[in-house]
C-alpha positions in Angstrom: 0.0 0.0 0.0 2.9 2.7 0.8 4.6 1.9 -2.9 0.8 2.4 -4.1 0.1 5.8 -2.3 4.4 7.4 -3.5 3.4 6.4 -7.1 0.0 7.9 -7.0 1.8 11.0 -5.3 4.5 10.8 -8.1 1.7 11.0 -10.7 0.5 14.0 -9.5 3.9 15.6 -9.3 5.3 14.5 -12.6 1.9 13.7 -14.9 2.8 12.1 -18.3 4.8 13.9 -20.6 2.6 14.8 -23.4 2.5 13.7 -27.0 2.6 14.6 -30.7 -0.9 14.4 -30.7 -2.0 16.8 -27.8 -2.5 20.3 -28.3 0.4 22.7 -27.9 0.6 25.0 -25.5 -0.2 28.6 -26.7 1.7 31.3 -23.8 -0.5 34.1 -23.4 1.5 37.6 -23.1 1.5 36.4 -19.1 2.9 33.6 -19.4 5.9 35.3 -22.0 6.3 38.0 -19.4 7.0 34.8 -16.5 9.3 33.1 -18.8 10.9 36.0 -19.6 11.8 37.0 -16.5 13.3 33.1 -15.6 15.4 33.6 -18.9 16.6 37.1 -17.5 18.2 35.5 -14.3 22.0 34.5 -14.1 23.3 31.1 -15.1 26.6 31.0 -15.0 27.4 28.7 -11.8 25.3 25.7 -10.6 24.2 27.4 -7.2 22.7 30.2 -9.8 21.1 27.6 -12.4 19.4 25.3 -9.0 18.0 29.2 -8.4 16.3 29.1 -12.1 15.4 25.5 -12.0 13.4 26.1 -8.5 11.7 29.1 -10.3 11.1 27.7 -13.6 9.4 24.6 -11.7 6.6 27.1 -10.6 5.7 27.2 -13.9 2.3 26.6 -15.6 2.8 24.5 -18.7 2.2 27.6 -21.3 5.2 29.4 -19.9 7.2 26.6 -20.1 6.5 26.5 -23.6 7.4 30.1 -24.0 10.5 29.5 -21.9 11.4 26.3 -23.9 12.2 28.7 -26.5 15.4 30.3 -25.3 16.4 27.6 -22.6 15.4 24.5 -23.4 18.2 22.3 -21.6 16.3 23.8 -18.3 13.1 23.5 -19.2 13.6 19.5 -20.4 15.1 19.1 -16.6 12.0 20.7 -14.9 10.0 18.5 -16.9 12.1 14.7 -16.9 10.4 12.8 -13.3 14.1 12.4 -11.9 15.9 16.2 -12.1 12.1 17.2 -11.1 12.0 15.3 -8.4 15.2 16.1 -7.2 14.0 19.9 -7.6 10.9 19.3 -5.5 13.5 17.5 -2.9 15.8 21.1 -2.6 12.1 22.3 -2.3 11.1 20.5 0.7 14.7 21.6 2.5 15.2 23.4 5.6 15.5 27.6 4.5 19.6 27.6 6.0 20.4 24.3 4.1 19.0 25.7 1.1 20.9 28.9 1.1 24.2 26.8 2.3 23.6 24.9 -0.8 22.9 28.0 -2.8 26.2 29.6 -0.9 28.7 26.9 -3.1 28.8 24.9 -0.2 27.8 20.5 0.1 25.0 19.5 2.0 24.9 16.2 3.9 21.4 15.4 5.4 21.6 12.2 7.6 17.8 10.1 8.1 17.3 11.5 12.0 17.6 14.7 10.6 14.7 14.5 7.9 11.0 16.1 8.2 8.1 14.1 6.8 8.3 16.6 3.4 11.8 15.4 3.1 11.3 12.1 3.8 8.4 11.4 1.2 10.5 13.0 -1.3 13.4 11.4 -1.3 11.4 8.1 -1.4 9.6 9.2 -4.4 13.0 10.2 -6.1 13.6 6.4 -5.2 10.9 4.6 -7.0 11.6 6.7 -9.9 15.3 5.8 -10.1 14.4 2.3 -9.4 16.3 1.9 -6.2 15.8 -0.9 -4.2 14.0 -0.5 -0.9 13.5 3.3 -0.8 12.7 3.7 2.7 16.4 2.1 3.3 17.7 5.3 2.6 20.1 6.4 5.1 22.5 9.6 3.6 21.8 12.5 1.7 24.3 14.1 -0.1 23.6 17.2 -2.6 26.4 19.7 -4.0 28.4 20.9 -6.7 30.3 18.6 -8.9 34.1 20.8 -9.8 32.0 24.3 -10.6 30.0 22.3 -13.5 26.5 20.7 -12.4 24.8 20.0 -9.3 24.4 16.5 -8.0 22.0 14.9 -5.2 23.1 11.2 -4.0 20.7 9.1 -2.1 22.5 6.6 0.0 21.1 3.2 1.4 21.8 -0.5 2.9 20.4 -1.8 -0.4 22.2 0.7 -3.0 22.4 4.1 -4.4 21.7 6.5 -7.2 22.7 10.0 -8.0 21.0 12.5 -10.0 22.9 15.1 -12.0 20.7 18.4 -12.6 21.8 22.5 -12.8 23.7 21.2 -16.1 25.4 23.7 -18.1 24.2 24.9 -21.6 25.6 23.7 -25.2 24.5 23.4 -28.1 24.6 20.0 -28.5 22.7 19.7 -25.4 20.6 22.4 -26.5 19.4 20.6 -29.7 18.8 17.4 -28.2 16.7 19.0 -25.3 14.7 21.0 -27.9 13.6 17.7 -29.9 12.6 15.9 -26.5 10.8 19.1 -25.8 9.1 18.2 -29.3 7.3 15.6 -28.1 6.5 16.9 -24.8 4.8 19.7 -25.9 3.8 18.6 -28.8 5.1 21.2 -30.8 8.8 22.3 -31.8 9.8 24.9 -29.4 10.3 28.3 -31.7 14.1 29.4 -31.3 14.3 32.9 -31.0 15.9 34.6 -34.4 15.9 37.9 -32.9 16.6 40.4 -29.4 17.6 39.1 -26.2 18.8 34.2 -26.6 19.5 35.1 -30.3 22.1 32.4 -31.2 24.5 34.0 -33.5 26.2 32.1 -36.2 29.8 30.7 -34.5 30.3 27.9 -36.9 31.5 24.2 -35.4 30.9 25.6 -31.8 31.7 22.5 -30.5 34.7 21.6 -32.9 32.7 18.5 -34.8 34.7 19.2 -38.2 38.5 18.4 -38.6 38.3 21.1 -41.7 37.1 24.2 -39.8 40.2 24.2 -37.7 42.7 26.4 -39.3 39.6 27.7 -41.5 36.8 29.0 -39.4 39.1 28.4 -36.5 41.3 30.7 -37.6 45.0 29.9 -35.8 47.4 33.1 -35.7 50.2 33.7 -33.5 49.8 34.6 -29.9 53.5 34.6 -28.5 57.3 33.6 -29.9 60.2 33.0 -28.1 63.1 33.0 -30.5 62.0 31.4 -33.6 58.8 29.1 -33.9 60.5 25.9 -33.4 58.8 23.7 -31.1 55.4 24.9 -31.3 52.6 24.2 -28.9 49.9 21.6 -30.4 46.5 22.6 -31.0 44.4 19.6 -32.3 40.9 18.2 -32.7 40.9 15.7 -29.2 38.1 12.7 -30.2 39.0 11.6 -26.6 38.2 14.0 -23.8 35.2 16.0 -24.9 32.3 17.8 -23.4 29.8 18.4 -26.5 29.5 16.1 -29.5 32.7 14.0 -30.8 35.3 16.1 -30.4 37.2 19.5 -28.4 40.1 21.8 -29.1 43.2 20.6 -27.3 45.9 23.0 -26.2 49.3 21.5 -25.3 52.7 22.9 -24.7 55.9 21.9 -22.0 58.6 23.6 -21.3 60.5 23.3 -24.4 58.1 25.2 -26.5 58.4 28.1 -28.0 55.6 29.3 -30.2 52.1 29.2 -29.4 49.2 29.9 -31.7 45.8 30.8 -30.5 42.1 30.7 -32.5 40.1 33.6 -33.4 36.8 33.4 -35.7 35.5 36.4 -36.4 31.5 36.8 -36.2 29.3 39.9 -37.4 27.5 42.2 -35.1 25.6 44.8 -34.4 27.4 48.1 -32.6 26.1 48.4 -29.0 25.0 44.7 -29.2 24.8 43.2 -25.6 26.6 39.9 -25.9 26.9 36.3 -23.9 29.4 34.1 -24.8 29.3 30.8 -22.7 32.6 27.9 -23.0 33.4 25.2 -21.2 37.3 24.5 -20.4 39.2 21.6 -18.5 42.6 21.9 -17.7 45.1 19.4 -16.8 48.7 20.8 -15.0 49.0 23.9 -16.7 51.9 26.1 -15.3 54.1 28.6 -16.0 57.6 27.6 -16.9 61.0 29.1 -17.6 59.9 32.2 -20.0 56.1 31.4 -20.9 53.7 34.1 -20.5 51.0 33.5 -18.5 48.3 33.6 -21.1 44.9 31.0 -20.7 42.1 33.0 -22.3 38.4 32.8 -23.1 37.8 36.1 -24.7 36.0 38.4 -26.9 37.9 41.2 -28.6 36.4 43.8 -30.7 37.1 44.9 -34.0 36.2 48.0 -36.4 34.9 47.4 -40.3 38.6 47.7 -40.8 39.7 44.6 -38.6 41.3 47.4 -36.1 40.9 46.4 -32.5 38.2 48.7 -30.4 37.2 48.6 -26.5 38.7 46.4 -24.6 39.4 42.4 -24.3 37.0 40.7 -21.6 37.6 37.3 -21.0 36.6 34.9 -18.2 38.6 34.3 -14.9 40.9 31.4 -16.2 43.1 29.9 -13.5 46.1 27.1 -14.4 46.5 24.3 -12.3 43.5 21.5 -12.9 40.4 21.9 -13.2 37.3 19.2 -14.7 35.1 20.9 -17.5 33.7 23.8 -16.4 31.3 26.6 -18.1 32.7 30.2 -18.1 30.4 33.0 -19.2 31.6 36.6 -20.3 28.9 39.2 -20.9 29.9 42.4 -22.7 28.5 45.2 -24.6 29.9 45.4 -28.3 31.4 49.4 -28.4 29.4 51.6 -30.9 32.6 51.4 -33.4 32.5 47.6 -33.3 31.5 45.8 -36.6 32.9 42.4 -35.3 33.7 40.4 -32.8 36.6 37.9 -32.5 36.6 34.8 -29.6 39.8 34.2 -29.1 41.1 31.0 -27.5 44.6 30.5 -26.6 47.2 28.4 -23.8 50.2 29.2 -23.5 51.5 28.0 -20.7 52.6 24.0 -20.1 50.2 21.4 -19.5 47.0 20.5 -21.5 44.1 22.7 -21.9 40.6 21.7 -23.9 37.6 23.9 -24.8 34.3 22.9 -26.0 30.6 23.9 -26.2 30.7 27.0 -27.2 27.8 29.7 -27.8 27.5 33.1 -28.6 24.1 34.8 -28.0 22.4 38.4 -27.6 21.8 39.3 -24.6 19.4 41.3 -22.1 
């Protein structure tokens, strides 16, 4: 009778998804203006995306429609049973545990500890992730996994699961959220083609094709020491990637003595308010014998004429290691700028990859 009454409360929680065949949503401006302001709120860390996810959750399914349209990744993770779950288990938390959590900090919950809320929602997080004897449960554990997502472990006798959630944007992840979405709904989620979550054209974001590296990738020098002879590597890495097949691999040591960095160039709009969102991992990058210290995600602007305008802003890029991790720089294109180049470069030793890359308007 108990596993009757958590799956009858689970169904009222997390109904069905929807079908082809039912009727799409249709936001009203109200629900646009909700969605909008979800969309508007930062995302850069997972403490700030468990903040969107707990307010997108509110949601009535017409704005989630409407918000499907600029963030879909989120939207898909408020609507799967597990992540939503998961969401209506942070829910159910103690005010000062939340705002630990929210504070970048790892919260441990042991069974004596839990309220009745708590309790019934980690049991239904259990029969949806199929763990064996849910009220076995002994440890919680919730927190943030190396600055990328956000992960909640349930810990019995009998087993455990974990459920990742707060994941970082892509556009790989982006696309395939969209098409679940799809079905959801039962209609395609609209992107947005202009203002504010316009994706703007940075071809092989995620560095898919051998060919665009050297090509759309453009490589030019970013620092010599006497002659160019050993240069650093920069390669397509098939092996350690974030998004799709394949990242951008940075390697030097302490012989080097030429590094290259890559710099597409996109079109924009002067004044434009811009995102640009990467994720990096770094393995023992240092500074050795005459290296400058340079490890940059970055956007530089650039005048009709290709002549440099404003200043560079890139993200806070530390050496040492560090697992994949999404960096976001916001900037406002200066009323000179034509273009805008995003300029990767290492060149320091050790390995560096980047991957996922996106370029939108923003707010």
């Amino acid at each position: 009778m108990r596993l009757a009454a958590l799956l009858a409360s689970i169904l009222v929680l997390f109904p069905p998804a929807a079908h082809a065949t039912a009727t799409a949503p249709v936001p009203s401006a109200q629900d646009r203006g909700a969605a909008e302001s979800i969309a508007r709120m930062a995302d850069a860390s997972p403490q700030d995306r468990v903040a969107k996810l707990l307010k997108a959750a509110e949601l009535e399914r017409a704005a989630l429609f409407a918000l499907a349209g600029v963030d879909p990744l989120l939207v898909q993770q408020v609507v799967d049973p597990l992540p939503r779950a998961a969401l209506a288990y942070l829910a159910a938390l103690p005010a000062t545990e939340l705002a630990d959590l929210r504070s970048g900090n790892t919260v441990v919950r042991h069974a004596a500890g839990w309220s009745k809320l708590e309790t019934e929602r980690l049991e239904q997080i259990a029969v949806i992730g199929e763990l064996k004897k849910p009220k076995a449960i002994e440890t919680v554990r919730i927190g943030g996994i190396a600055g990328s997502n956000m992960r909640l472990e349930l810990i019995g006798k009998k087993g455990s699961i974990e459920v990742e959630f707060a994941i970082s944007p892509t556009p790989v992840r982006e696309d395939r959220a969209r098409e679940a979405l799809t079905k959801h709904f039962g209609a395609r989620p609209a992107e947005v083609t202009r203002g504010p979550k316009t994706r703007l054209p940075l071809e092989d974001s995620s560095f898919e094709d051998p060919a665009s590296l050297g090509t759309v990738w453009v490589l030019t020098p970013a620092v010599t020491r006497s002659g160019t002879i050993p240069a650093a590597q920069v390669s397509l890495d098939t092996a350690e990637k974030l998004d799709g097949r394949s990242s951008v691999r940075f390697n030097s040591d302490i012989n080097t003595r030429y590094w290259e960095q890559l710099s597409p160039r996109v079109s924009i709009a002067p004044g434009t308010s811009l995102v640009l969102r990467g994720h990096v991992k770094a393995r023992y990058l240092r500074r050795e014998r005459d290296q400058e210290r340079m490890f940059r995600l970055a956007m530089i602007f650039e005048d009709i004429g290709g002549n440099p305008v404003g200043a560079p802003v890139e993200a806070p890029l530390e050496t040492g290691d560090m697992e994949w991790r999404q960096f976001v720089v916001n900037a406002e294109a200066p009323p000179e700028a034509d273009y805008v180049k995003i300029l990767l470069a290492c060149t320091v030793s050790g390995t560096a990859w980047f991957d996922g890359l996106s370029l939108e308007i923003g707010y």
